[in-house]
C-alpha positions as CSV (number, residue, x, y, z in Angstrom):
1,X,0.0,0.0,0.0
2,X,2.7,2.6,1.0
3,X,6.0,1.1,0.0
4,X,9.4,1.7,1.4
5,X,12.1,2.8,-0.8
6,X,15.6,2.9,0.1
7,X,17.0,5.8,-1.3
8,X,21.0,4.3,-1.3
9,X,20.4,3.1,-4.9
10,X,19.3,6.7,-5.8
11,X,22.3,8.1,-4.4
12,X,24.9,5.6,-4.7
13,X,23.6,3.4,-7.5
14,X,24.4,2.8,-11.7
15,X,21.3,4.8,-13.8
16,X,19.6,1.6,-14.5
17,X,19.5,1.5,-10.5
18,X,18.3,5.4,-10.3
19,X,15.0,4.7,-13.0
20,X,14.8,2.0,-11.5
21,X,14.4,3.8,-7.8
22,X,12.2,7.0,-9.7
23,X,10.2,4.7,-11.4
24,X,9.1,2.9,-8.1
25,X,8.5,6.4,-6.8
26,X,6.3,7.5,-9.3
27,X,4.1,4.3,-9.0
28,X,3.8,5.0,-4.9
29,X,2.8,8.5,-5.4
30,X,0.4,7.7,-8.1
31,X,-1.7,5.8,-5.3
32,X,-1.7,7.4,-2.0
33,X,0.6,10.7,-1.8
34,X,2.9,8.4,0.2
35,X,5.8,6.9,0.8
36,X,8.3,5.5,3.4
37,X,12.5,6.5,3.0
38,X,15.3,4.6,3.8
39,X,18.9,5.2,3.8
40,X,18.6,8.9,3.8
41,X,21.6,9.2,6.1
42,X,19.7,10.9,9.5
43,X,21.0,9.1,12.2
44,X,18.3,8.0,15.2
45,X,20.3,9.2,17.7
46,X,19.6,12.6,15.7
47,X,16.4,12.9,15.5
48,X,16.5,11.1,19.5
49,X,18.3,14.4,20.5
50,X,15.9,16.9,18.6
51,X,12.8,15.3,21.1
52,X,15.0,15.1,24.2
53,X,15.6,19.1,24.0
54,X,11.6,19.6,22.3
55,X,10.6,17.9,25.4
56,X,12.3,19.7,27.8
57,X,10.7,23.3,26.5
58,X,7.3,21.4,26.3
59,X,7.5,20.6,30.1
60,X,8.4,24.2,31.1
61,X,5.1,26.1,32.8
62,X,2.5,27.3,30.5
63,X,3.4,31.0,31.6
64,X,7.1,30.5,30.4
65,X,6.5,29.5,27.6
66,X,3.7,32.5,26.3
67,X,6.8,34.5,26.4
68,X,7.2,32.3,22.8
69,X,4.2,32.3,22.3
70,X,3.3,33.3,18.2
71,X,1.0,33.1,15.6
72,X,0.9,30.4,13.0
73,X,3.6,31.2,10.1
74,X,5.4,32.6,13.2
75,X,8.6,31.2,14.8
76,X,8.2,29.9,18.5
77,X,5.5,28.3,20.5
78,X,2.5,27.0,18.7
79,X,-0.1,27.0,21.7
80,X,-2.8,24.3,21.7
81,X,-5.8,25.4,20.4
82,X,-3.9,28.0,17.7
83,X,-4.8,26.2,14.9
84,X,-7.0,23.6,13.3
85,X,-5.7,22.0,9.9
86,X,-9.4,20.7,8.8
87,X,-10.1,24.6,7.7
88,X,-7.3,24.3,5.0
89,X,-10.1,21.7,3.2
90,X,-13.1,24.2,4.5
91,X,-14.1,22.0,7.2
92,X,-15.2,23.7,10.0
93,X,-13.7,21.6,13.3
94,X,-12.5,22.1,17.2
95,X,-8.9,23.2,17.6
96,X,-6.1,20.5,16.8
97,X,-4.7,19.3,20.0
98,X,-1.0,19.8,20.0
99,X,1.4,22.3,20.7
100,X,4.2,22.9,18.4
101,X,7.7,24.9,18.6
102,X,8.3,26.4,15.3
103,X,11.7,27.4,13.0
104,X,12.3,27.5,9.6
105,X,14.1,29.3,6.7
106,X,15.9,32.5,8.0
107,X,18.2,33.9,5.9
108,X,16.5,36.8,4.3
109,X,17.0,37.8,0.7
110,X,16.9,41.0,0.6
111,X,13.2,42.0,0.1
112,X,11.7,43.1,3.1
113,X,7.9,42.7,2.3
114,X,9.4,38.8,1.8
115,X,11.7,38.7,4.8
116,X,9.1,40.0,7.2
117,X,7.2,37.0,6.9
118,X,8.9,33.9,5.1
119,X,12.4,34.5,6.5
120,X,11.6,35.6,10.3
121,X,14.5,35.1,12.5
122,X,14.2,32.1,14.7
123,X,13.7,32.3,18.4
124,X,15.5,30.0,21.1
125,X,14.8,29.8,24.7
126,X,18.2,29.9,25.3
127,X,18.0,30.1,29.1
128,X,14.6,27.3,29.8
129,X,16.0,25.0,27.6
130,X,19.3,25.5,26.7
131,X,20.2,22.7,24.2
132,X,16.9,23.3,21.7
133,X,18.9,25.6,19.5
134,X,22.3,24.0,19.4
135,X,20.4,20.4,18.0
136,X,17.4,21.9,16.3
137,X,19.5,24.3,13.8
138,X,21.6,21.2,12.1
139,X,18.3,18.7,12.0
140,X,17.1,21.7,10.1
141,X,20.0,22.0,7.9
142,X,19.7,18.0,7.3
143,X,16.6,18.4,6.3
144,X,17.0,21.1,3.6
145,X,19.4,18.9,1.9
146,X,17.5,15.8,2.1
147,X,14.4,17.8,0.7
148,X,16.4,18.6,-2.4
149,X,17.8,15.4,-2.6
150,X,14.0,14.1,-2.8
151,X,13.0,16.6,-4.9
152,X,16.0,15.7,-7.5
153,X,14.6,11.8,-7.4
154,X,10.5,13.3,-8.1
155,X,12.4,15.7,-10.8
156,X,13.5,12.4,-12.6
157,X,10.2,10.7,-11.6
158,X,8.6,12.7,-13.1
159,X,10.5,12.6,-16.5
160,X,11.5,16.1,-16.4
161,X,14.9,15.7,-15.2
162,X,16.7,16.0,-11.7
163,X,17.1,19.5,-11.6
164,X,13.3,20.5,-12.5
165,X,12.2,20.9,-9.1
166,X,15.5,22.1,-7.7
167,X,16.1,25.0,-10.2
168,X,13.0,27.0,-7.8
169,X,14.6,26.0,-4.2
170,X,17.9,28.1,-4.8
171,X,16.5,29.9,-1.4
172,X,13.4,28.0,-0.8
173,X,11.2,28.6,2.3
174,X,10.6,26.2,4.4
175,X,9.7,25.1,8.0
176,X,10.2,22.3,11.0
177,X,7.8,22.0,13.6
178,X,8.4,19.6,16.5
179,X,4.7,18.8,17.7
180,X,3.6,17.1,20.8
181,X,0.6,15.5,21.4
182,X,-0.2,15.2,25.0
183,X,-2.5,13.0,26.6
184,X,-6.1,14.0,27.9
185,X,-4.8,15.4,31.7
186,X,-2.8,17.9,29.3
187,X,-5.1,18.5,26.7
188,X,-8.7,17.4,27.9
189,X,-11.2,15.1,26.8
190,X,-11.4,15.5,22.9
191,X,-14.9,17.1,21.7
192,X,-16.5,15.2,18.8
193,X,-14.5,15.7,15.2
194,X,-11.6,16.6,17.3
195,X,-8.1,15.1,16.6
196,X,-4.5,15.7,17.3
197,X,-4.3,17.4,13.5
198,X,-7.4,17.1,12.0
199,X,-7.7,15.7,8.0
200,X,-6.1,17.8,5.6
201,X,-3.4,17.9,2.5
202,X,-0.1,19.6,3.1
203,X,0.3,22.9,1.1
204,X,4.0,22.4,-0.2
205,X,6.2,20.2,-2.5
206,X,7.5,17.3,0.0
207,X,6.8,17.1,3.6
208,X,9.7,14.7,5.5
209,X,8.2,13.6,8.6
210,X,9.7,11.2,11.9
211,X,7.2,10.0,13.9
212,X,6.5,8.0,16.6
213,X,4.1,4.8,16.6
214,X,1.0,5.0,18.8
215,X,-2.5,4.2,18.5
216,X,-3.6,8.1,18.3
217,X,-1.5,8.3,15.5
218,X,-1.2,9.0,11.7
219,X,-4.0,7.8,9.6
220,X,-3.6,8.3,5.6
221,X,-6.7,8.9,3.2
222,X,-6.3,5.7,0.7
223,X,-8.8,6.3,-2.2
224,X,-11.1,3.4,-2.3
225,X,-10.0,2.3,0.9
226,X,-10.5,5.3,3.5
227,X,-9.1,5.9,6.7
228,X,-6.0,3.4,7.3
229,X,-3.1,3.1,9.8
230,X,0.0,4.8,8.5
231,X,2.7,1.9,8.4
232,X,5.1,2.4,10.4
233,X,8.9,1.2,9.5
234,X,11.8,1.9,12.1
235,X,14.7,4.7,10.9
236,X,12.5,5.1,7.9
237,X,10.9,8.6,7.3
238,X,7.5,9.3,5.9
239,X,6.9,11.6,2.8
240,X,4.5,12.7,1.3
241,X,3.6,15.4,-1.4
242,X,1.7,18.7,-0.3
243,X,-0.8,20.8,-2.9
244,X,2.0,22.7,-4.9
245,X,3.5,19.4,-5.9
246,X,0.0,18.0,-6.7
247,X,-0.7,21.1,-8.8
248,X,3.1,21.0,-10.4
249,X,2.3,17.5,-11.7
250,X,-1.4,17.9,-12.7
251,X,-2.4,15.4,-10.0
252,X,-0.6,12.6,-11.3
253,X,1.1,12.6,-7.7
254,X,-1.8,13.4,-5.2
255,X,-1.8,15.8,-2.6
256,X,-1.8,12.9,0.6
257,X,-4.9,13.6,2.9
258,X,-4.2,12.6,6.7
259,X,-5.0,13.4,9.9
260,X,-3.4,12.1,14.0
261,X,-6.2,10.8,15.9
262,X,-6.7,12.4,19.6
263,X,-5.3,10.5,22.0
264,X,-7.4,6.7,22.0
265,X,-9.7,6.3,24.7
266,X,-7.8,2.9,25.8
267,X,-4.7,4.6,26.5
268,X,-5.7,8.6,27.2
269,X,-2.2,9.7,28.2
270,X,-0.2,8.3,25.3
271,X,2.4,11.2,24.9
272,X,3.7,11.3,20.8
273,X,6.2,13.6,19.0
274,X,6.7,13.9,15.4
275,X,9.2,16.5,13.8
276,X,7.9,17.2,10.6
277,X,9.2,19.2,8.1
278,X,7.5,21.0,5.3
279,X,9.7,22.0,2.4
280,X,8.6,24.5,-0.3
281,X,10.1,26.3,-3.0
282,X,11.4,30.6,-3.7
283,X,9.1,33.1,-2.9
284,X,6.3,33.9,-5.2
285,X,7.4,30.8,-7.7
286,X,4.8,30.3,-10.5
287,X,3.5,26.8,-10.0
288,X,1.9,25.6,-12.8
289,X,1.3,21.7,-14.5
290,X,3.7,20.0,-16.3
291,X,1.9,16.7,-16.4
292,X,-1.1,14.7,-15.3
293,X,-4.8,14.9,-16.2
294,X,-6.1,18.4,-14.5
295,X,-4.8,21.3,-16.0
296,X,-4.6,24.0,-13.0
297,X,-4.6,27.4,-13.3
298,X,-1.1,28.6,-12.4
299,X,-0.7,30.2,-8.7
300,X,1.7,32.2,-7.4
301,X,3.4,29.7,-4.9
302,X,3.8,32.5,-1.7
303,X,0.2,33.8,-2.1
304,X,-1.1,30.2,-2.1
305,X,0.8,29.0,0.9
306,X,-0.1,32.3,2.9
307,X,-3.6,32.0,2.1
308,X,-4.0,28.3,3.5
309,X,-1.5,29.3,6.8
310,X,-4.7,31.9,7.0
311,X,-7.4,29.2,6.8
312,X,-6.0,27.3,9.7
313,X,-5.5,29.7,12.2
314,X,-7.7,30.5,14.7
């Protein structure tokens, strides 16, 4: 249903390996927006430390950590109830229950109306949790570069080459949040059509995701199927395509609907962190189809990602 690629023959392999490796990616995204990567070089005991040093700012005292506290598209402290993902389909629902610290891209280029928003500087809570900034800031970097690598592989997927996708990410934008899902003596009882992140699509290219197993966890949209577990494979991350890839290819890859269920009545205080990255492209690229059976209007890649951050805020 979702396969697992290892990426090694990709990067290391002879070109019959590489089609081989895009070809099996193009058949996986064809189905379900999904996938599973291995060998893509992040170590566990990586993405181990990012959670140790997430955790500790989670724990701090509700009041410390409002002195973080931003809107979404902001860099800092997502508080619960700040946003709620169904609204990015225009599905009215409760709040998402999480919290989330946010960083992304931060190097400005120069234009301020662009820096103001999609190249904030990040904030660190240097003094409540000390190591955050010192592990977060290279799993960021990792990430970047494991985006493009992906990006390279759907460039040659999708028969355009390997450079296709990567020619509009010479200073992409781009964001990590580290969410925590809490159980119920955190977060409260969860009100009917309430989830952890309720169902939507991602709004970017690729999204890289390393979660954690549980049974309120990820559930993928399988057309023809419906809701489903989201396999979990040890080491391996999950990726999936957001709405500008969808829209890039036509819909021949799918935009992958999901949601994280609230935490399961059988275990209420089952305590989950994902780090999940969401890569895009340059400001204000023109994102139109290239392949694939709908022929969307172009959009101006910025406006479009700015207007679903809008839909999901509360």
């Amino acid at each position: 249903m979702i396969p697992t690629i290892d990426l090694d023959p990709w990067l290391t392999g002879t070109p019959a390996q590489q089609a081989t490796t895009a070809a099996a990616v193009d058949a996986a995204l064809r189905e379900a927006g999904f996938l599973l990567v291995t060998g893509h070089g992040v170590s566990s005991a990586e993405r181990r430390t990012v959670r140790e040093a997430a955790r500790e700012f989670f724990a701090l005292p509700a009041p410390v950590k409002q002195r973080y506290c931003v809107s979404v598209g902001g860099r800092g402290w997502l508080a619960q109830g700040a946003e709620a993902n169904a609204y990015a389909e225009g599905t009215p629902s409760p709040p998402d229950l999480k919290e989330s610290w946010t960083v992304g891209a931060d190097a400005p280029v120069g234009d301020a109306a662009i820096d103001a928003f999609w190249f904030q500087p990040n904030r660190w809570p240097s003094a409540e949790a000390p190591a955050l900034q010192s592990v977060v800031e290279p799993y960021l970097a990792r990430m970047r570069a494991l985006s493009d690598e992906i990006l390279r592989l759907l460039g040659a997927a999708l028969g355009q080459g390997p450079s296709f996708f990567t020619d509009h990410t010479r200073h992409p934008t781009y964001t990590l949040n580290i969410n925590w899902y809490p159980g119920v003596s955190v977060v409260g009882a969860p009100e009917p059509g309430q989830f952890r992140i309720g169902p939507h699509t991602d709004f970017g290219t690729v999204t890289l995701l390393d979660r954690e197993p549980g049974l309120g966890g990820l559930q993928i949209d399988i057309p023809g199927e419906g809701w489903v577990d989201a396999p979990f494979v040890p080491d391996a991350l999950t990726v999936n395509i957001g709405d500008l890839m969808a829209r890039w290819t036509g819909d021949r890859w799918r935009s992958g609907r999901h949601r994280v269920l609230p935490p399961p009545a059988d275990a209420p205080e089952e305590d989950l962190m994902s780090l999940v990255f969401f890569y895009e492209c340059d400001p204000h690229t023109r994102v139109s189809p290239v392949a694939g059976p709908v022929a969307y209007e172009a959009v101006d890649s910025s406006e479009y990602l700015r207007s679903k951050l809008e839909a999901i805020s509360m």
